[in-house]
C-alpha positions as a Markdown table, in Angstrom:
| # | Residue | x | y | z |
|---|---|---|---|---|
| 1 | Unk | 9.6 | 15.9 | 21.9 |
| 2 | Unk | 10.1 | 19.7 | 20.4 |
| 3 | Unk | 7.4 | 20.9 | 17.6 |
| 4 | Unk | 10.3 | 20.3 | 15.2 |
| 5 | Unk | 10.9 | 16.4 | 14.6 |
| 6 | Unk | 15.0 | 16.2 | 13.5 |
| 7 | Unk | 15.1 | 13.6 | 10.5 |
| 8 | Unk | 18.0 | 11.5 | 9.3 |
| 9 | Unk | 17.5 | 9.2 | 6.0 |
| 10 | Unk | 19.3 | 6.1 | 5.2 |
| 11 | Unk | 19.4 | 5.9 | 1.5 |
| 12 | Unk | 19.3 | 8.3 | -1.2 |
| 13 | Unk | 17.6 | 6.3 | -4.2 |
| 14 | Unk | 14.2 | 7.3 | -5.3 |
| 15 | Unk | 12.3 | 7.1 | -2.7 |
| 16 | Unk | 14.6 | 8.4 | 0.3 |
| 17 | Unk | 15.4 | 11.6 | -2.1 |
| 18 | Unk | 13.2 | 11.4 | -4.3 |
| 19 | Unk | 9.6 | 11.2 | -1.9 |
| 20 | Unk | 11.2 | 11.1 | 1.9 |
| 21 | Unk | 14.0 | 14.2 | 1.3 |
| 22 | Unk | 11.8 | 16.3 | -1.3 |
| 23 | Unk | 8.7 | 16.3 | 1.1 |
| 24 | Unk | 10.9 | 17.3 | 4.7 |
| 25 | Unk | 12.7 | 20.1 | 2.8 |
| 26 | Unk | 8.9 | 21.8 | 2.5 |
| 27 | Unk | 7.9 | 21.3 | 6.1 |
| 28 | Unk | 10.3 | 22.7 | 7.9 |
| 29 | Unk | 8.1 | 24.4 | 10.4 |
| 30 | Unk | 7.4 | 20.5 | 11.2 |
| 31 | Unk | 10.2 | 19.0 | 10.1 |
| 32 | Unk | 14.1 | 19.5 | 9.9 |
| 33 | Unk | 16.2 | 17.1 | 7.8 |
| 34 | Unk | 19.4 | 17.7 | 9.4 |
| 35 | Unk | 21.3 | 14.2 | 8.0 |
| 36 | Unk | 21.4 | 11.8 | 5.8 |
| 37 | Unk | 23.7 | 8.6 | 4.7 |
| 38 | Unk | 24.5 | 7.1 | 1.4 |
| 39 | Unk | 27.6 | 5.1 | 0.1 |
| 40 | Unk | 27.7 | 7.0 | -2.9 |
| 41 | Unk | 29.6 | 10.2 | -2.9 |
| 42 | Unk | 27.5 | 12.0 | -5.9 |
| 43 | Unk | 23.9 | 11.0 | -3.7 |
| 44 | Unk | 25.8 | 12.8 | -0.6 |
| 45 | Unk | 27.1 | 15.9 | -2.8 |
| 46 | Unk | 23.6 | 16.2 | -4.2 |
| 47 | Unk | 22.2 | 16.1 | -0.9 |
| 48 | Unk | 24.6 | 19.0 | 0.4 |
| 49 | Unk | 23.9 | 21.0 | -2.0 |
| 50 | Unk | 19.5 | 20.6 | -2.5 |
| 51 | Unk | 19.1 | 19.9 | 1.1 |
| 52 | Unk | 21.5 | 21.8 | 3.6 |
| 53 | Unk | 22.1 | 18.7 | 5.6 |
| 54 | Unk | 24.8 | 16.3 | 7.0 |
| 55 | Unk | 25.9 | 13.2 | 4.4 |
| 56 | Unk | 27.2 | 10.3 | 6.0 |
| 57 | Unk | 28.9 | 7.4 | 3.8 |
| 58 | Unk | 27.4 | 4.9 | 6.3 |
| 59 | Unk | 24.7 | 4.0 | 8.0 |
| 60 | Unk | 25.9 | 3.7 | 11.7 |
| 61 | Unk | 27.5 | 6.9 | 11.3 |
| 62 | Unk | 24.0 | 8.8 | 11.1 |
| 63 | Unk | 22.7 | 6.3 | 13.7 |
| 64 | Unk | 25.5 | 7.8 | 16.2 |
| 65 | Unk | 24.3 | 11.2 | 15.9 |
| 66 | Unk | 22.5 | 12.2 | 18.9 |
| 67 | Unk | 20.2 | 15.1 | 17.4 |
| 68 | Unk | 18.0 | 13.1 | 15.8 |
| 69 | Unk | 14.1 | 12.2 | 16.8 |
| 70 | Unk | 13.2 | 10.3 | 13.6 |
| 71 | Unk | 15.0 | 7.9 | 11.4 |
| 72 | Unk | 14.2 | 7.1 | 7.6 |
| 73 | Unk | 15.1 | 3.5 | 6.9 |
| 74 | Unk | 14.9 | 4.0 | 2.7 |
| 75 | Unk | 18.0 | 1.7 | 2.0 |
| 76 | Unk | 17.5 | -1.0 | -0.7 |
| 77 | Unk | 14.5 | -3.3 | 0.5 |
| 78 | Unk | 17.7 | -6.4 | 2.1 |
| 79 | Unk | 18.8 | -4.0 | 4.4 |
| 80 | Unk | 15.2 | -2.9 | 6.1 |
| 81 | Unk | 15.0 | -5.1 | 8.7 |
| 82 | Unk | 18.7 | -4.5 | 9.7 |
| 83 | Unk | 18.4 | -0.9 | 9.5 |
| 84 | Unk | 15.4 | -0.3 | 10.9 |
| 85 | Unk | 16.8 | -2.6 | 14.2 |
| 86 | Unk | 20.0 | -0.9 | 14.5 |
| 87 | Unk | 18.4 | 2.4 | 14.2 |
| 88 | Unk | 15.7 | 1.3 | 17.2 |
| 89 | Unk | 18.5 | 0.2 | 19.4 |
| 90 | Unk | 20.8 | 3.3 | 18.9 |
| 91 | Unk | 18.0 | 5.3 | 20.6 |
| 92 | Unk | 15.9 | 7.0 | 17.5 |
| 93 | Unk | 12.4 | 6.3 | 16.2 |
| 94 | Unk | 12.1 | 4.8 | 13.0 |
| 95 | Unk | 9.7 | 5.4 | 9.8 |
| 96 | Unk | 10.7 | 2.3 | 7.3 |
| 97 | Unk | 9.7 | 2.1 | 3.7 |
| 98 | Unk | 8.4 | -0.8 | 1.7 |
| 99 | Unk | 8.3 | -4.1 | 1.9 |
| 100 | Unk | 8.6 | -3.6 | 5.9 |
| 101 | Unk | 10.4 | -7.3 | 5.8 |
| 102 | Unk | 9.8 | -10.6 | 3.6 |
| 103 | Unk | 8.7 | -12.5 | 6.6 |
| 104 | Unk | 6.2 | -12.0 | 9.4 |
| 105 | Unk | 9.0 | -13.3 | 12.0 |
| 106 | Unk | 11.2 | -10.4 | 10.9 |
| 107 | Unk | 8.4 | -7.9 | 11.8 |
| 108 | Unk | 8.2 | -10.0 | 15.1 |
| 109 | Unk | 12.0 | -8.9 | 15.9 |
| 110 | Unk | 11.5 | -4.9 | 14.9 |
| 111 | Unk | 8.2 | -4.7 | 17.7 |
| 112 | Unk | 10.1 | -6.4 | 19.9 |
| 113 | Unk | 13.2 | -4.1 | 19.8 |
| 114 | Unk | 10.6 | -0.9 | 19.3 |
| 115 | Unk | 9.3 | -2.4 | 22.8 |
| 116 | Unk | 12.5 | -2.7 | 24.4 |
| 117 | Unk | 14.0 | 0.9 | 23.4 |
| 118 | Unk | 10.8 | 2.5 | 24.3 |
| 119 | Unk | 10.5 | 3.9 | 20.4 |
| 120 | Unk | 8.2 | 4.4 | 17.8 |
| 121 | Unk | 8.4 | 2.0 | 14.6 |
| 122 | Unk | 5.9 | 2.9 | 11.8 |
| 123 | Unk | 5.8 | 1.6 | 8.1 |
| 124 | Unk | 5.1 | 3.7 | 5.4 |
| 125 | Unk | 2.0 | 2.8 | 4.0 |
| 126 | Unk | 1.2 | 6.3 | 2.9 |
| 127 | Unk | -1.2 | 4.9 | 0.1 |
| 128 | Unk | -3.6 | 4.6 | 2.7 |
| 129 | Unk | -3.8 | 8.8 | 2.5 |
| 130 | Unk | -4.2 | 8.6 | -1.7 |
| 131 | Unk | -7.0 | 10.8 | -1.9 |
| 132 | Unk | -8.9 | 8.3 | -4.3 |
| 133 | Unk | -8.7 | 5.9 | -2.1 |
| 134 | Unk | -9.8 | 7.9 | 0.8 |
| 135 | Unk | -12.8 | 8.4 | -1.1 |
| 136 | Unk | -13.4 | 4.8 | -1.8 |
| 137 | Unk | -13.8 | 4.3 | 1.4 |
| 138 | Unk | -16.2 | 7.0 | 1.9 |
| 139 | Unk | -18.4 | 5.7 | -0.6 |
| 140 | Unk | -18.2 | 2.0 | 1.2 |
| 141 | Unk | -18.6 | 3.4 | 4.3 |
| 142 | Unk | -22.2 | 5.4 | 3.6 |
| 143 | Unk | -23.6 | 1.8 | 2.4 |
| 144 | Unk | -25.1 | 3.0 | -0.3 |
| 145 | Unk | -23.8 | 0.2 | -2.6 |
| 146 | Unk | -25.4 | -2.5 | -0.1 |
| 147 | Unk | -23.2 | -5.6 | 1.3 |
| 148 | Unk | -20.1 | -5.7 | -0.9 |
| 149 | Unk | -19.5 | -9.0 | -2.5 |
| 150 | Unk | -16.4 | -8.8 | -4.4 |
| 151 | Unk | -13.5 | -5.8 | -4.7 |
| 152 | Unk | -11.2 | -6.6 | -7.6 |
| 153 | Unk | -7.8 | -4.5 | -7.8 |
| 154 | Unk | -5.4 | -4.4 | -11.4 |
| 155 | Unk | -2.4 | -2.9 | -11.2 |
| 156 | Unk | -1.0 | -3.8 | -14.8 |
| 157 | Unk | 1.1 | -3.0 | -17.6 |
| 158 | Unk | 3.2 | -4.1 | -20.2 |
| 159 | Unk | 6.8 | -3.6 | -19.0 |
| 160 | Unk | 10.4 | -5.0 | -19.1 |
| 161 | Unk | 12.6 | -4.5 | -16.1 |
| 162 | Unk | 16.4 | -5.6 | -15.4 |
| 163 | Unk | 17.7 | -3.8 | -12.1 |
| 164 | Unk | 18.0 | -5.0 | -8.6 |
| 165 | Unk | 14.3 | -5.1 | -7.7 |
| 166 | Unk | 14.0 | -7.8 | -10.1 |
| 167 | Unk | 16.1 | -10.2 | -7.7 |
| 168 | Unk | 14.9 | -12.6 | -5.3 |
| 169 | Unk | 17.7 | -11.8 | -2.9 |
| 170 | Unk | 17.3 | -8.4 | -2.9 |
| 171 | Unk | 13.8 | -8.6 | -1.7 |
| 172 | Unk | 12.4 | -7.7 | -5.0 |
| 173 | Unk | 9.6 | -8.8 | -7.1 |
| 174 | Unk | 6.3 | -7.3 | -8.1 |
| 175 | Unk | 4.6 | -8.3 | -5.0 |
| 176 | Unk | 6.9 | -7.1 | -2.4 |
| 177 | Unk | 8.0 | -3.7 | -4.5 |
| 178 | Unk | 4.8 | -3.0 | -5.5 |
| 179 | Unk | 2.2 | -5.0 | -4.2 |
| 180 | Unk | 2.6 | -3.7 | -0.5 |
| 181 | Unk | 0.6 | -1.0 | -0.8 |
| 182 | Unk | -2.0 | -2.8 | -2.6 |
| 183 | Unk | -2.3 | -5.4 | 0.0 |
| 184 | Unk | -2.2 | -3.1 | 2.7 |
| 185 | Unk | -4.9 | -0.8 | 0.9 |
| 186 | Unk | -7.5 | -4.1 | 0.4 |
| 187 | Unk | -7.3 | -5.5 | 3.9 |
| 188 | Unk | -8.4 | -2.0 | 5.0 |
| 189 | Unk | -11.2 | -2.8 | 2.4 |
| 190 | Unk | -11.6 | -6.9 | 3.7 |
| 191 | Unk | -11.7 | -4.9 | 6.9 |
| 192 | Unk | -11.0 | -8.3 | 9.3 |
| 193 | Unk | -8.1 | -8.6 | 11.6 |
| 194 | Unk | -8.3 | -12.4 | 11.2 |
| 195 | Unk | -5.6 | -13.6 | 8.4 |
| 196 | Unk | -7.5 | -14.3 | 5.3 |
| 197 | Unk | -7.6 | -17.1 | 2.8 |
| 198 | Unk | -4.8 | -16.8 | 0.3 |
| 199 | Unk | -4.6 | -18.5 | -3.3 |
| 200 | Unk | -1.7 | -17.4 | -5.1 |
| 201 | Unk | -0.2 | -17.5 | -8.4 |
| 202 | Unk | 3.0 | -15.8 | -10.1 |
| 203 | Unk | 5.2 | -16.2 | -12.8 |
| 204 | Unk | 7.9 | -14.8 | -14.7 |
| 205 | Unk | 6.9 | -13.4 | -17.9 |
| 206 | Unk | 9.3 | -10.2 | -18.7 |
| 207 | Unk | 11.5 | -10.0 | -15.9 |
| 208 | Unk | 15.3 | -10.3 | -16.8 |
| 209 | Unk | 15.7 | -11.2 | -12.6 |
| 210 | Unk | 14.6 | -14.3 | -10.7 |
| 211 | Unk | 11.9 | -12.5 | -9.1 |
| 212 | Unk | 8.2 | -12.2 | -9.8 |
| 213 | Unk | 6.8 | -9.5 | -12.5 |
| 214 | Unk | 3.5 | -11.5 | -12.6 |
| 215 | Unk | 0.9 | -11.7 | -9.3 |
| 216 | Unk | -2.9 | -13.2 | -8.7 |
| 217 | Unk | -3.7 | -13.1 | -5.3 |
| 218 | Unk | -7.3 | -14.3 | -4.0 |
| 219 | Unk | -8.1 | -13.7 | -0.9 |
| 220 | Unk | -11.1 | -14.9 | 1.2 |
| 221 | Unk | -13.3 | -15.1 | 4.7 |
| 222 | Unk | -16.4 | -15.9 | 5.2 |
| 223 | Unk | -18.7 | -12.6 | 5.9 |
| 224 | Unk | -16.2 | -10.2 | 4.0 |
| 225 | Unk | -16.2 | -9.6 | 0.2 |
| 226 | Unk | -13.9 | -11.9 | -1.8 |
| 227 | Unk | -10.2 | -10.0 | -3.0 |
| 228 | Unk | -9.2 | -10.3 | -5.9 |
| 229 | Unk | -5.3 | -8.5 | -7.0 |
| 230 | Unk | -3.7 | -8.5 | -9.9 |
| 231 | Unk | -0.3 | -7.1 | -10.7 |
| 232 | Unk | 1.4 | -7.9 | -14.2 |
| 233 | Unk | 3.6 | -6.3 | -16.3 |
| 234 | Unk | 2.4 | -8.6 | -19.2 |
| 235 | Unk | -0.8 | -6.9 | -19.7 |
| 236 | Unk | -0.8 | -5.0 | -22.8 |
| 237 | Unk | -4.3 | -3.9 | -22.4 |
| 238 | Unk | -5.0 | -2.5 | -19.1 |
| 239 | Unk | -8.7 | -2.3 | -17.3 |
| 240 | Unk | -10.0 | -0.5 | -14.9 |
| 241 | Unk | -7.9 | 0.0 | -11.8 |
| 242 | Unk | -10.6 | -1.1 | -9.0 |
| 243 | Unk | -13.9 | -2.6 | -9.5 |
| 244 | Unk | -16.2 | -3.0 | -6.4 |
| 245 | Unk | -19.3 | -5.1 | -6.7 |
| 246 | Unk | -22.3 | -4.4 | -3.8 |
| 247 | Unk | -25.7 | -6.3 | -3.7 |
| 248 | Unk | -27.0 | -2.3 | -4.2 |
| 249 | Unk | -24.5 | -1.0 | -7.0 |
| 250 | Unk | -21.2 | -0.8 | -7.8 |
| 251 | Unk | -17.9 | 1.2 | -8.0 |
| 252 | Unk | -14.9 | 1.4 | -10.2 |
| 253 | Unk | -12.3 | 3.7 | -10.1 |
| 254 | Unk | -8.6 | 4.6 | -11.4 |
| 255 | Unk | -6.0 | 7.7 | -11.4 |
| 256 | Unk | -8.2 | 10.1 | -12.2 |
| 257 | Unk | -11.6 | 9.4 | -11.3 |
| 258 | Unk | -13.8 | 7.6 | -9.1 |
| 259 | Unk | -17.7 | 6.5 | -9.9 |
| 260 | Unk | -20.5 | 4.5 | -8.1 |
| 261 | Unk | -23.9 | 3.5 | -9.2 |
| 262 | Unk | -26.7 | 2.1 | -6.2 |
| 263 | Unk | -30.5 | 1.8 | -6.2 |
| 264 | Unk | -32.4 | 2.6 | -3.5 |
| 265 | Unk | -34.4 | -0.7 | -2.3 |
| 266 | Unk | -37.8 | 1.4 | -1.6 |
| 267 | Unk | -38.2 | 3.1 | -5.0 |
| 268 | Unk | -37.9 | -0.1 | -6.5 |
| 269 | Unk | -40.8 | -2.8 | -7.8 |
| 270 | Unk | -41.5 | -5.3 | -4.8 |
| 271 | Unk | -40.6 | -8.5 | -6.5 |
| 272 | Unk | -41.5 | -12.4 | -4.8 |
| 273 | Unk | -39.7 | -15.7 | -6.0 |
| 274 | Unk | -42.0 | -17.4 | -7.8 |
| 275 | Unk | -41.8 | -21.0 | -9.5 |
| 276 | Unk | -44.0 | -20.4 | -12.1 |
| 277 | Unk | -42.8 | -19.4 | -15.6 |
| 278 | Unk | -42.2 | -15.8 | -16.7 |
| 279 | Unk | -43.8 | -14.4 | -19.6 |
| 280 | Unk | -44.1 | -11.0 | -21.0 |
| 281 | Unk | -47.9 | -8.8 | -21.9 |
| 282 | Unk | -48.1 | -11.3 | -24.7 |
| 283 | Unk | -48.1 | -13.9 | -22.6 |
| 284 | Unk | -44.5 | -15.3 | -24.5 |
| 285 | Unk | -41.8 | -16.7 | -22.4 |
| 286 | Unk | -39.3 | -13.7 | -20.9 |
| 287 | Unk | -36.2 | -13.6 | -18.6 |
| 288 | Unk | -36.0 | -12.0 | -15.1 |
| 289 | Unk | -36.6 | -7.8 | -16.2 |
| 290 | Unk | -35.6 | -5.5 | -14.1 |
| 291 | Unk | -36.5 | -1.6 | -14.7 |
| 292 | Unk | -33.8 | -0.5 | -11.9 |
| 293 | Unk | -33.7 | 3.3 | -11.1 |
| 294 | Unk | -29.6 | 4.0 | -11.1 |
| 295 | Unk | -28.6 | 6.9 | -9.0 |
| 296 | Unk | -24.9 | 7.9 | -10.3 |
| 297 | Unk | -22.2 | 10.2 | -8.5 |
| 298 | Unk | -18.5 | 10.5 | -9.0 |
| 299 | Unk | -15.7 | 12.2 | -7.4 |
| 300 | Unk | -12.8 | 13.5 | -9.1 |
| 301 | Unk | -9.4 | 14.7 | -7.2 |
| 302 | Unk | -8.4 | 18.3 | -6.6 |
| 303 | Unk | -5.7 | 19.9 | -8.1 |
| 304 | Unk | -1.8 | 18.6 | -7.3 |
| 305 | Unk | -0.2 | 14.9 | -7.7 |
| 306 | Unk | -1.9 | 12.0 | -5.4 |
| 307 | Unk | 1.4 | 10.9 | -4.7 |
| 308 | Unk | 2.0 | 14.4 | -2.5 |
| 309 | Unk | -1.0 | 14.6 | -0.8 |
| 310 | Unk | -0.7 | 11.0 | 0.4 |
| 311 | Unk | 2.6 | 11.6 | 1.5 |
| 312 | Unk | 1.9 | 15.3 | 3.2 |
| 313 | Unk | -1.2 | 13.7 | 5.3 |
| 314 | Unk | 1.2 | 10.5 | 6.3 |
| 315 | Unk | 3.8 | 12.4 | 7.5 |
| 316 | Unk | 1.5 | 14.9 | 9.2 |
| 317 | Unk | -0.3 | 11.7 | 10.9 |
| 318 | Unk | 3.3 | 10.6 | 12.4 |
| 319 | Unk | 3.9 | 14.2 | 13.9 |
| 320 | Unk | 1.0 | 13.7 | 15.9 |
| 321 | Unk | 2.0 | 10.7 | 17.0 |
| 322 | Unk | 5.8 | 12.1 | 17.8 |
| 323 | Unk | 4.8 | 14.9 | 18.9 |
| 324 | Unk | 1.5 | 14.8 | 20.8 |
| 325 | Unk | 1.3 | 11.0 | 21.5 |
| 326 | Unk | -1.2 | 10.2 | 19.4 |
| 327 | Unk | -1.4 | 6.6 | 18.4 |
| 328 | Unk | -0.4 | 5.3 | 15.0 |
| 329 | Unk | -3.0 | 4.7 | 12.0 |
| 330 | Unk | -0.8 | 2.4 | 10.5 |
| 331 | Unk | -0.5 | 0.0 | 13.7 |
| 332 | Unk | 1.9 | -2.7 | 13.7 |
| 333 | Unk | -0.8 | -5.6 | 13.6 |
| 334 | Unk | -2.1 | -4.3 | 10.5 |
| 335 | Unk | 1.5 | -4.5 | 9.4 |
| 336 | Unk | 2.7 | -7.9 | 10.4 |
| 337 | Unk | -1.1 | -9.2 | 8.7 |
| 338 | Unk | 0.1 | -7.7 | 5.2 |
| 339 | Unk | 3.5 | -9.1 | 5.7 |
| 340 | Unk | 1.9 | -12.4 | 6.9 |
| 341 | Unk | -0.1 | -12.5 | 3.6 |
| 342 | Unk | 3.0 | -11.9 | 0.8 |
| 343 | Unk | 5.0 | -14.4 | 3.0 |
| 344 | Unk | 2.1 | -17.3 | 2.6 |
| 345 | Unk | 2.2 | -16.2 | -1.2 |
| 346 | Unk | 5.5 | -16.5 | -2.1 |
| 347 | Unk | 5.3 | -19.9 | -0.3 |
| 348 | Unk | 2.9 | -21.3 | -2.3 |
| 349 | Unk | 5.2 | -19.9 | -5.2 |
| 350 | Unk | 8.5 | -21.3 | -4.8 |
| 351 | Unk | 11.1 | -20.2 | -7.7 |
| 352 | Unk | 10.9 | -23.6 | -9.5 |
| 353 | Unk | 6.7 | -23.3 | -9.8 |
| 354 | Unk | 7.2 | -20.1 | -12.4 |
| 355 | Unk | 7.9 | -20.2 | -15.8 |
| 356 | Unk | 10.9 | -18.4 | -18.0 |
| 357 | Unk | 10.8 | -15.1 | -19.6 |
């Protein structure tokens, strides 16, 4: 494939123009959006005039354009799985936003017809690239906070909401809008390829759809840190983004700032379990004291939104890939496992198990 990847985009809502169209419109020495599609006429006007491109009213009139190497499946979250299938078997490779599909047999059908045509599917899971949680990862990675024991993620707020990500039917909800990236983020961090345990709770709390706008999901195996997410938009006062608990320190981090705190076993007082009791100089009865000595760093991001960085370093991981055959980051097993884990969530949630706003 040319240097120059050719991009057509299904859907023109906020993330197709908004993230997808905004970001190929400043690469063009990588890439050239030369079409897009959209059944409403002020969306394909709009896109005429800020991007230069083609506008299609529908979908299968992009997919039977022959000039392009990469299709953007950003329709509304129902139509993914069609889109992305019919864009695979009309010849083109396919990037496809979140959720990917509501079901891990629904993923199933898109590798097998990626397979078949001899193209590239990749799901956009360009949170991976936010540069804070890069550095998370960094900070696991050196082992300086020892064995990590629990990672606990909150996403929350106090919100109402009343448009079509709110339905059931439209493939909406909390979990699926916006806890994809989350789950996709903390299995990096369980770091097994083995399905998890999953305990799962949601409700309705301010919500005007049918859908989920309240999520707890636990998730377990034995030898990797326990998960623990939460997503609500009943939370009037927020905490601390991530919180990551290591038998040699600790992390938390959020938007704008990431810390860590670890002792170093060898600078520390040698200590042996003993049965006998514990008491201070005076010889008076004392608790377990530790005299730790903390080291602290933190990190704090450069200058520019998280949001365009992540995007920028996605999109410049799937040139590689359609361009010099390098493989994908995001590979499809790590996709059907997140999949696979909002599916056996919303099954122990049916509609009837949550309550009314």
């Amino acid at each position: 494939m040319a240097r120059r990847v050719r991009v057509g985009i299904i859907g023109l809502g906020r993330s197709g123009r908004d993230i997808h169209g905004r970001h190929l419109v400043t690469v063009p020495g990588k890439y050239d959006l030369v079409a897009v599609a959209d059944r409403l006429a002020p969306r394909r006007d709009r896109a005429a005039r800020e991007f230069g491109c083609r506008t299609y009213a529908r979908p299968d009139s992009l997919l039977a354009q022959d000039d392009l190497d990469l299709v953007v499946v950003a329709s509304p979250s129902r139509q993914h799985v069609s889109h992305a299938i019919r864009a695979l078997r009309s010849g083109h490779n396919v990037l496809c936003e979140k959720p990917v599909a509501r079901k891990l047999s629904e993923v199933e059908e898109i590798e097998r017809t990626a397979r078949r045509a001899g193209r590239t599917f990749a799901a956009f899971h360009q949170q991976r690239y936010n540069p804070a949680f890069v550095q998370v990862r960094k900070v696991i990675r050196s082992g300086v906070l020892g064995r990590i024991v629990m990672i606990r993620l909150s996403a929350n707020s106090f919100s109402r909401r009343w448009d079509w990500q709110t339905l059931r039917r439209e493939y909406g909800g909390t979990l699926l809008n916006t806890g994809s990236h989350y789950v996709d983020q903390l299995l990096r961090l369980l770091d097994s390829d083995r399905m998890p345990d999953i305990t799962c709770s949601m409700d309705r709390a301010n919500t005007l759809g049918d859908a989920e706008d309240h999520v707890k999901v636990m998730m377990r195996r034995r030898g990797h840190p326990t998960i623990d997410l939460e997503i609500s938009g009943c939370c009037a006062f927020p905490g601390q983004h991530l919180n990551i608990h290591g038998t040699r320190g600790g992390l938390v981090a959020d938007a704008g700032e990431v810390r860590w705190r670890y002792f170093r076993s060898r600078e520390q007082t040698r200590r042996i379990l003993t049965t006998e009791p514990i008491a201070d100089a005076a010889g008076l009865p004392q608790y377990c004291r530790d005299d730790l000595k903390w080291h602290e760093d933190s990190w704090t991001p450069s200058d520019g939104s998280a949001m365009a960085q992540a995007v920028s370093q996605y999109y410049d991981m799937l040139h590689r890939t359609l361009t010099r055959g390098r493989k994908l980051e995001v590979t499809m097993a790590e996709v059907k496992q997140q999949v696979a884990v909002m599916e056996e969530c919303h099954r122990q949630c049916p509609p009837a198990s949550m309550g009314t706003p």
